[in-house]
Backbone bond lengths (Angstrom), bond angles and torsions (degrees), N, CA, C in turn:
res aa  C-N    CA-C-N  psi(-1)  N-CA   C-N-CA  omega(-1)  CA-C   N-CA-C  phi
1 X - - - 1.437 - - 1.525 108.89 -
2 X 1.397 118.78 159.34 1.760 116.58 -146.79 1.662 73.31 -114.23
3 X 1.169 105.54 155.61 1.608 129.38 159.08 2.008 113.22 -72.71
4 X 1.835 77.39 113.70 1.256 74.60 -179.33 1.434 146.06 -70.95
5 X 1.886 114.42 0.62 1.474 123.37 165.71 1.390 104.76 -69.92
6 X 1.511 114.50 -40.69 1.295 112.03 179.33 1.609 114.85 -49.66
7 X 1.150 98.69 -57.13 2.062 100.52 -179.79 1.265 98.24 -52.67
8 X 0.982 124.05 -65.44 1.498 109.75 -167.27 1.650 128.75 -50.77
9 X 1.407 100.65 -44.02 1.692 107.30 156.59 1.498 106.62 -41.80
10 X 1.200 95.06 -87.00 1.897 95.88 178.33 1.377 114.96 -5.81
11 X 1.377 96.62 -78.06 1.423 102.11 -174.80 1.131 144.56 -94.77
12 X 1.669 114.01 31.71 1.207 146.36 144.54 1.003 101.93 -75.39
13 X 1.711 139.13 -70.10 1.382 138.50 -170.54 1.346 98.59 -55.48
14 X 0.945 121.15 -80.80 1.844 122.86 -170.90 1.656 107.23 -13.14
15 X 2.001 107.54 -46.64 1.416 95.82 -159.44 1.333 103.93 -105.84
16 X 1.176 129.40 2.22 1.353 148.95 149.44 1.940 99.66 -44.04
17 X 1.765 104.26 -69.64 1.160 98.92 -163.12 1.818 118.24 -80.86
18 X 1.544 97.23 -7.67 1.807 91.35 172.73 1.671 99.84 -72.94
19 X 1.295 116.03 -42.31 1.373 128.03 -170.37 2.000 99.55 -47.52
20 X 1.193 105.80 -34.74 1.656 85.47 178.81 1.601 104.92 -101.56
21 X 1.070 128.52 12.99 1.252 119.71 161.85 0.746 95.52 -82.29
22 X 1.542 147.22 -76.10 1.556 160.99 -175.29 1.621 95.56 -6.94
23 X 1.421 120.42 -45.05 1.130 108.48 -158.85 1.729 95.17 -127.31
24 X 0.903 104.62 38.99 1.797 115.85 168.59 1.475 99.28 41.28
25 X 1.271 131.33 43.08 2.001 138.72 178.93 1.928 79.41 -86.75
26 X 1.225 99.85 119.20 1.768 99.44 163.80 1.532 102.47 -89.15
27 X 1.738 97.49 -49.38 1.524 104.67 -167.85 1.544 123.72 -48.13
28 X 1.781 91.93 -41.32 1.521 105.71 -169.89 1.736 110.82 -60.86
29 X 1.560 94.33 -37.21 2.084 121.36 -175.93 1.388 109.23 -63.36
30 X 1.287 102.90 -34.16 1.834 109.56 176.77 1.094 123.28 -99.51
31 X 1.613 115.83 3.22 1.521 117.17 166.01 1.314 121.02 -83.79
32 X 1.529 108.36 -17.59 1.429 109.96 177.66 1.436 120.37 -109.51
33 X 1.986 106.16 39.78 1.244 120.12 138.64 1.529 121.40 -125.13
34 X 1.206 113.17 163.80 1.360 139.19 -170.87 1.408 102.90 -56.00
35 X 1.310 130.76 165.04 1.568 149.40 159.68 1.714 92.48 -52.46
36 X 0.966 127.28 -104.96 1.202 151.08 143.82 2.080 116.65 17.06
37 X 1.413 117.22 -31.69 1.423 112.58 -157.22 1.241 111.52 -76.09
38 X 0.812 93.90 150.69 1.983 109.48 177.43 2.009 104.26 -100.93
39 X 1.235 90.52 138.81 1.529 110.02 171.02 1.583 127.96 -105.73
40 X 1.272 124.68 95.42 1.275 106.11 -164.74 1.730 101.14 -96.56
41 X 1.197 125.04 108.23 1.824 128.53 163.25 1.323 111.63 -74.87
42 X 1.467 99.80 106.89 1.354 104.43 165.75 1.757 111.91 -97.42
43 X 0.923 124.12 44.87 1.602 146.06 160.34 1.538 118.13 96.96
44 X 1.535 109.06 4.22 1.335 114.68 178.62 1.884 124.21 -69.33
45 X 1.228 87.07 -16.20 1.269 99.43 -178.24 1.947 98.77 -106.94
46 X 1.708 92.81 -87.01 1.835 96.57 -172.16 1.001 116.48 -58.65
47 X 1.872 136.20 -22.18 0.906 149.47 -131.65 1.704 123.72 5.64
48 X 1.712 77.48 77.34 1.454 102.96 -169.87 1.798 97.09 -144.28
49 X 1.148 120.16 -153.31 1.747 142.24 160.46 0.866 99.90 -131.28
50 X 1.286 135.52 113.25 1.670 131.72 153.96 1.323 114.37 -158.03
51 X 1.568 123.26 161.53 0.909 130.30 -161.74 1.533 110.34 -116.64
52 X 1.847 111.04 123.58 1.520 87.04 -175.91 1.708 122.40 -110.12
53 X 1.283 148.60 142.18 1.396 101.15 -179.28 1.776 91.25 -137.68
54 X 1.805 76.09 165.33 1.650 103.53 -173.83 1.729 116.66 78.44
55 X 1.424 123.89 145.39 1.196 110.02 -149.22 1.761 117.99 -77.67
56 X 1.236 102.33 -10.81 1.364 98.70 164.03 1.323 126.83 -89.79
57 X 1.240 126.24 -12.96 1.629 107.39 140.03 1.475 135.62 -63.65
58 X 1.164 113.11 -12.67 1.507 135.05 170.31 1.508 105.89 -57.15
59 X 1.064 81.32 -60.40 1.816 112.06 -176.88 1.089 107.36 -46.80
60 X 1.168 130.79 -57.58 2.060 130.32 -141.76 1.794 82.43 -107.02
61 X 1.625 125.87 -15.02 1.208 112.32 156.10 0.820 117.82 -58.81
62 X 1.262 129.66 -48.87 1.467 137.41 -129.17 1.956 81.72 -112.48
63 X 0.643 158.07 -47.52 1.309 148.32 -162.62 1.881 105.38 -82.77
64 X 1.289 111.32 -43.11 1.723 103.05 163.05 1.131 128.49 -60.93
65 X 2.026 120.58 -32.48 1.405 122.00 174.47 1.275 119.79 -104.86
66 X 0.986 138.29 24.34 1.638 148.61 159.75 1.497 111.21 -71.83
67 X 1.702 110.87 -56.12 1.175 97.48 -173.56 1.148 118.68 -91.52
């Protein structure tokens, strides 16, 4: 059984971070990753596999496939 502060984090962030897709915020979507994070697309976005890292690759994803 999962710790329940943990779920709740989770799923605060989770709806935190659909919430700025919802509204195409890249900046706001990429603030709530790390220097450092890795992106793994499993085709929902590029509809590709690829791996992106650091937040400005996040970014220039996330700003070509939103709209």
């Amino acid at each position: 059984m999962g710790d329940a502060t943990s779920t709740r984090q989770l799923t605060a962030w989770m709806a935190d971070f659909a919430a700025s897709l919802d509204r195409r915020d890249v900046a706001v979507a990429v603030v709530m990753f790390d220097n450092d994070s890795y992106w793994r697309d499993l085709l929902p976005f590029t509809w590709s596999i690829e791996t992106l890292e650091g937040k400005g690759s996040i970014a220039a994803m996330l700003d070509a496939t939103l709209h």
